[in-house]
C-alpha positions as CSV (number, residue, x, y, z in Angstrom):
1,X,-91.6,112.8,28.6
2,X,-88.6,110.4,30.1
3,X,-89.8,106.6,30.1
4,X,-88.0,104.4,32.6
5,X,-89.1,100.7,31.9
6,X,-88.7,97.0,31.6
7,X,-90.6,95.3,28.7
8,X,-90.3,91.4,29.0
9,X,-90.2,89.3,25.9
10,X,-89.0,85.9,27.2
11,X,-88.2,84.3,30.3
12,X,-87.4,80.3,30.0
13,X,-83.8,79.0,30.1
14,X,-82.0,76.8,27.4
15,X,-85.7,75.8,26.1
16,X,-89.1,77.3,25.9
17,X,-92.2,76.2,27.3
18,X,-95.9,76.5,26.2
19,X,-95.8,79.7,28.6
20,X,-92.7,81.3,27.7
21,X,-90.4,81.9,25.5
22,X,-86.9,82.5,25.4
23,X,-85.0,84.9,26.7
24,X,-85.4,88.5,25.2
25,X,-85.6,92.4,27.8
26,X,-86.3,95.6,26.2
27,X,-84.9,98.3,28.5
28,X,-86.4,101.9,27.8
29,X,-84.6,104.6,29.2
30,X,-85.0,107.9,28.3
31,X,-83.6,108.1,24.9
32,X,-82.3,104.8,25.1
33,X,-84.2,101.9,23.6
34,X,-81.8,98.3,24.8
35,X,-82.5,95.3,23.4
36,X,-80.8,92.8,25.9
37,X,-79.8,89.2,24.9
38,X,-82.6,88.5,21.9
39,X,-83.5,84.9,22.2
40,X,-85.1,82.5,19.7
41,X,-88.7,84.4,18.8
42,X,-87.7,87.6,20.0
43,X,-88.8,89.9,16.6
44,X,-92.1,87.9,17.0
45,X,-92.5,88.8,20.9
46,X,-91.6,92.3,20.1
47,X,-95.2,92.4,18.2
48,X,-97.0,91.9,21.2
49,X,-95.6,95.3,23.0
50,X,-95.8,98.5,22.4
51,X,-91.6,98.5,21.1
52,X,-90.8,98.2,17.8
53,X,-87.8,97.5,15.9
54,X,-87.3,100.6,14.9
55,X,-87.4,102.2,18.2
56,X,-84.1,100.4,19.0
57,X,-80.9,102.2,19.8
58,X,-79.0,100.0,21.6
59,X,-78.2,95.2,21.6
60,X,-76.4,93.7,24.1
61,X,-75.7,90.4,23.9
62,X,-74.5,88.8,27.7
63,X,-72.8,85.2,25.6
64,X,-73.4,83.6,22.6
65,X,-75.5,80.3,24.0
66,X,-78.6,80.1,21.7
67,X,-81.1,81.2,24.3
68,X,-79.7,84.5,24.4
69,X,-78.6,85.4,21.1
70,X,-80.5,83.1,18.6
71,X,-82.9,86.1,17.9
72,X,-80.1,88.2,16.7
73,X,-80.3,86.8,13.0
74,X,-84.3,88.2,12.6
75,X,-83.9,91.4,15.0
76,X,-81.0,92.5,12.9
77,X,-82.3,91.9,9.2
78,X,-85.6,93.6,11.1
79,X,-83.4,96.9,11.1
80,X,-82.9,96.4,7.5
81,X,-86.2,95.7,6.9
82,X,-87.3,98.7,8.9
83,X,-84.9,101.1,7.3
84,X,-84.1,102.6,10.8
85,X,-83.2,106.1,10.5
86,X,-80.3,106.1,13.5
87,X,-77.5,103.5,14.0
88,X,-77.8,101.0,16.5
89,X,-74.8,100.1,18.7
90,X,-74.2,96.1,19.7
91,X,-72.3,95.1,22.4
92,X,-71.0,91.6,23.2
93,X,-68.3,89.4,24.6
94,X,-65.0,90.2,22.1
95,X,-64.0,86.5,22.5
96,X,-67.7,85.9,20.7
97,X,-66.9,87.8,17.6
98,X,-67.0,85.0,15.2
99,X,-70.5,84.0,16.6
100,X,-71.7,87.2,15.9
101,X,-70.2,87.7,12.6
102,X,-72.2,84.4,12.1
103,X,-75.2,85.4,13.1
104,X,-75.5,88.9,12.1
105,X,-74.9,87.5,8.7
106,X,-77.4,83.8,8.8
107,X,-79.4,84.2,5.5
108,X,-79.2,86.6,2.5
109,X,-80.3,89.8,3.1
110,X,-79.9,93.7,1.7
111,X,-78.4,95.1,4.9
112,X,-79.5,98.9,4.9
113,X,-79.1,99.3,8.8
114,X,-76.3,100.9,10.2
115,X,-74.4,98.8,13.0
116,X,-71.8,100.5,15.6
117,X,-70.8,97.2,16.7
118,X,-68.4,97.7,19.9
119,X,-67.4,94.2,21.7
120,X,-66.6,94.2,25.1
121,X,-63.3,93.3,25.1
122,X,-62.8,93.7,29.3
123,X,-64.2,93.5,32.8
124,X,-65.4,96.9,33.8
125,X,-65.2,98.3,30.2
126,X,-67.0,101.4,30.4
127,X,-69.8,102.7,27.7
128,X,-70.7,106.9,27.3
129,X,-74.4,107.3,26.8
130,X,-76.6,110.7,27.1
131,X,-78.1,109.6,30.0
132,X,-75.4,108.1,32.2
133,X,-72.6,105.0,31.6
134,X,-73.3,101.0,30.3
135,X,-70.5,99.3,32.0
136,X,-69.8,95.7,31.5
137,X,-68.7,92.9,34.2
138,X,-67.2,90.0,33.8
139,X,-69.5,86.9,35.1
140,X,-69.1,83.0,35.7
141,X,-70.3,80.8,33.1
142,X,-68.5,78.2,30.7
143,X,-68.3,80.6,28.4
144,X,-67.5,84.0,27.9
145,X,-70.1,86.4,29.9
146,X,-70.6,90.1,30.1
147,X,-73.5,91.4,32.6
148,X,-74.3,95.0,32.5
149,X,-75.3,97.9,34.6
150,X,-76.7,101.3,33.4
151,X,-75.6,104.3,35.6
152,X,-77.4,107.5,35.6
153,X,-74.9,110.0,37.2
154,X,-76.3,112.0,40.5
155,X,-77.7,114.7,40.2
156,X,-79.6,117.5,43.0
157,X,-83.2,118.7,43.1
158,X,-83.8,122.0,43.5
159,X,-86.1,123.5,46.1
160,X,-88.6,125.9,45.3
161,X,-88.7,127.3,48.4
162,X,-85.3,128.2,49.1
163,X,-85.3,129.7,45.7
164,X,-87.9,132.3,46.2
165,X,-86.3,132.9,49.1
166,X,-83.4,134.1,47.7
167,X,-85.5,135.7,44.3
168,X,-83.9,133.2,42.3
169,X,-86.5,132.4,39.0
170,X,-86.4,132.0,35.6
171,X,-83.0,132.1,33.3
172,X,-81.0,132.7,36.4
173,X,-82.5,129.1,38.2
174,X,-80.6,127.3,34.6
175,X,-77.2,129.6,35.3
176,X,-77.3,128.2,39.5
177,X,-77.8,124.8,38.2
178,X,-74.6,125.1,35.4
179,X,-72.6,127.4,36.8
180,X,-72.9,126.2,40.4
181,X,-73.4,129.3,42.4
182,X,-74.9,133.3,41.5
183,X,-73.7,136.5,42.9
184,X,-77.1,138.5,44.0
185,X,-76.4,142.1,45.7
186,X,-72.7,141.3,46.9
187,X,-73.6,137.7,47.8
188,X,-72.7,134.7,46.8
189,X,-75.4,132.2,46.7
190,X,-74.3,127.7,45.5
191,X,-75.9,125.9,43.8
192,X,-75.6,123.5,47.3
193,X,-77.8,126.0,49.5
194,X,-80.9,125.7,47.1
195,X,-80.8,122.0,46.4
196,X,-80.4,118.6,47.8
197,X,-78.4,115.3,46.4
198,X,-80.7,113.5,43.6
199,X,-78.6,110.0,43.3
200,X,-78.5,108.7,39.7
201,X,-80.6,105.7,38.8
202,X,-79.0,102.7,38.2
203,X,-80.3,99.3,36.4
204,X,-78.3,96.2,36.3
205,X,-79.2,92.6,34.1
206,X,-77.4,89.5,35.7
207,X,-77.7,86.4,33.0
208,X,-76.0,82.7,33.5
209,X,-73.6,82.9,36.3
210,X,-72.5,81.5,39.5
211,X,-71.7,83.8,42.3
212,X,-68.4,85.7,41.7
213,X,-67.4,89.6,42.8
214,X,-68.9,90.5,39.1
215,X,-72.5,89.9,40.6
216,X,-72.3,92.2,43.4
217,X,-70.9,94.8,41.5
218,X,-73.5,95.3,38.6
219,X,-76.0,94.5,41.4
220,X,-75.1,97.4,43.9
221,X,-77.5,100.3,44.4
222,X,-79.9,98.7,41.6
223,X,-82.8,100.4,41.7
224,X,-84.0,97.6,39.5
225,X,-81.8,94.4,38.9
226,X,-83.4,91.9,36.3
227,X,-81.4,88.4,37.2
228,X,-81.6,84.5,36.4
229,X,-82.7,82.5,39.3
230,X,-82.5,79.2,37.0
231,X,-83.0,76.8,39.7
232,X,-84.3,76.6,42.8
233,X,-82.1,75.8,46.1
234,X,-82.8,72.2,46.2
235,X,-80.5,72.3,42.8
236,X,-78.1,73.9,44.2
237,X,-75.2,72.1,43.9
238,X,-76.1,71.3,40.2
239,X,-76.6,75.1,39.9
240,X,-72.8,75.9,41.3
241,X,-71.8,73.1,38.7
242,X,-73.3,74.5,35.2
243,X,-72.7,78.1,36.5
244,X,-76.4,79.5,36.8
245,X,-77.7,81.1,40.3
246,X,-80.9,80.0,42.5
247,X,-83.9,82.1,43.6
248,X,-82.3,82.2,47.0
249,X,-78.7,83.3,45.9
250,X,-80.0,85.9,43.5
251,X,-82.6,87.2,46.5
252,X,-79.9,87.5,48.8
253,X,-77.4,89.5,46.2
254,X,-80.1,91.7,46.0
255,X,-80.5,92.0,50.0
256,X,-76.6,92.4,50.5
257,X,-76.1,94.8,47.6
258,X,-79.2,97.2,48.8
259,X,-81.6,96.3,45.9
260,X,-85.0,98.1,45.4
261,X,-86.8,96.6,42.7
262,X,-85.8,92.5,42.3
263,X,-86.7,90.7,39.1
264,X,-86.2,87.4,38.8
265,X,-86.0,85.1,35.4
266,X,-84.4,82.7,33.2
267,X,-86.1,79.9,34.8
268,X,-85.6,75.8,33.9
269,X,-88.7,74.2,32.3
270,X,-88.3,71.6,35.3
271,X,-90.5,74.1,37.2
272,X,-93.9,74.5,35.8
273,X,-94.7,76.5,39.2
274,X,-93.6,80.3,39.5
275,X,-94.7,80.9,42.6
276,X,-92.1,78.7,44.0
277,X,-89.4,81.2,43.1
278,X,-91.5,83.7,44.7
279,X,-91.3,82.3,48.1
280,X,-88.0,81.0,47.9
281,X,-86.8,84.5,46.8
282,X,-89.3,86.1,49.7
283,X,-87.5,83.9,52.4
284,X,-84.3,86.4,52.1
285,X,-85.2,89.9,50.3
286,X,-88.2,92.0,51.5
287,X,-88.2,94.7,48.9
288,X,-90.5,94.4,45.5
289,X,-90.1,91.2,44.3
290,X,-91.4,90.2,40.8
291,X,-91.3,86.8,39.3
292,X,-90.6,87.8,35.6
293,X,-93.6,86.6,32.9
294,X,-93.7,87.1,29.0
295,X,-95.2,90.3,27.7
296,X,-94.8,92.2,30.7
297,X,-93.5,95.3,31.7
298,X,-91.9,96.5,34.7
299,X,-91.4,100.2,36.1
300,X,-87.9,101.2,37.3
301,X,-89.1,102.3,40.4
302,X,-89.5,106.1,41.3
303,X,-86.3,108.0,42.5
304,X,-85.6,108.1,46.1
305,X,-86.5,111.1,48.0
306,X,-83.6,113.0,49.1
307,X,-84.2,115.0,52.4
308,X,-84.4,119.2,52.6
309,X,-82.3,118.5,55.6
């Protein structure tokens, strides 16, 4: 059975708090297990949740400041450790390479894991997975930075009805859906006439950034869009100035860009309140809005219903 979640390890910016700890998002998708941007403690976080290392397929690594890829070191040698059966692709900015090399190789270790290490090397760079395309865009920060979106491709749903209508069961319901139409009795019946549009899922991360066109694009048609809202709007000029978004900005990406699911994180120890994002965020998107906390998980939301017409 396809699993379609969010697992949070860590939500604080640049340091962590009593209540969180660094950065660190488990995406599971299907057949696709992504680690995204391991922070400091993320091996350890990893214990309290139902993922292991080993169920990992996939790393990707947004830019190399410490609070989003100083749990690379442990998670990697973890692999090792592990002796995971399947080789586990990493993804990161190309201009970064030396950081990873760095990291990937801290401390002594007898690497048995197998890496398919595959930088991102420019905007829009594209990714083939099983269940859809990782595509990378570029984002504004000091530093090289990659966000990424996960695009499931669309898709229809069949309709029972229209089906036994025409006698259309079994073996020959596979042929409609490959082939894209049947010949019964001298007619011709598509795949179109017994099926309506099922839009792909998508799911987009967002991490340090100011607003740029890079934003709206990984955010567009999220159905769930995980992105740092480091500051609040009373910081906004500071926020424009060190290239991080506020709960306000990020909220209304997700309004403009049609956004169903909104989580926001990454948030500056100078705020030991939550709920402050919450309302700030409320004030501009009305769709489900969660304020991100460690060790929880979040559903991508259920697909939308297409209509019989």
């Amino acid at each position: 059975m396809s699993m379609r979640e969010l697992v949070v390890l860590g939500t604080a910016s640049q340091a962590p708090t009593r209540q969180r700890n660094h950065n660190g998002y488990v995406l599971r998708w299907d057949d696709e297990v992504i680690l995204f941007d391991p922070g400091e403690g993320s091996q350890r976080q990893l214990l309290h949740t139902t993922v292991t290392a080993t169920d990992l397929t996939r790393i990707c690594v947004t830019h190399f400041h410490g609070d989003h890829c100083l749990g690379l070191p442990g998670t990697i040698q973890r692999l090792s450790l592990d002796r995971v059966p399947h080789p586990v692709a990493v993804h990161f900015p190309a201009g970064g390479a030396e950081y990873f090399a760095r990291l990937r190789h801290a401390t002594s270790f007898y690497e048995t894991a197998e890496l398919a290490v595959t930088p991102i090397e420019t905007d829009g760079q594209r990714i083939a997975l099983r269940c859809g395309t990782l595509e990378a865009r570029r984002l504004r920060h000091p530093i090289e930075t990659y966000g990424y979106r996960l695009v499931e491709p669309d898709g229809c749903r069949m309709l029972p009805e229209k089906l036994a209508a025409y006698g259309i069961a079994g073996p020959a319901v596979g042929e409609l859906i490959r082939v894209g139409h049947l010949d019964l009795d001298g007619r011709r019946v598509t795949r179109d006439e017994v099926s309506v549009p099922r839009p792909g899922q998508r799911f987009a991360f967002v991490m340090d950034t100011g607003l740029c066109d890079g934003v709206y694009a990984l955010a567009e048609h999220a159905d769930l869009l995980v992105i740092e809202s480091t500051f609040l709007e009373s910081e906004a000029a500071l926020a424009a100035e060190v290239g991080h978004l506020t709960a306000a900005q990020a909220a209304r990406v997700a309004t403009e860009s049609g956004v169903r699911t909104l989580v926001l994180t990454h948030f500056s120890q100078r705020y030991p309140d939550p709920g402050r994002f919450f309302d700030e965020a409320r004030a501009h998107f009305d769709g489900d809005l969660v304020i991100a906390e460690d060790l929880t998980t979040v559903q991508v939301p259920p697909r939308r219903v297409a209509s019989a017409g």
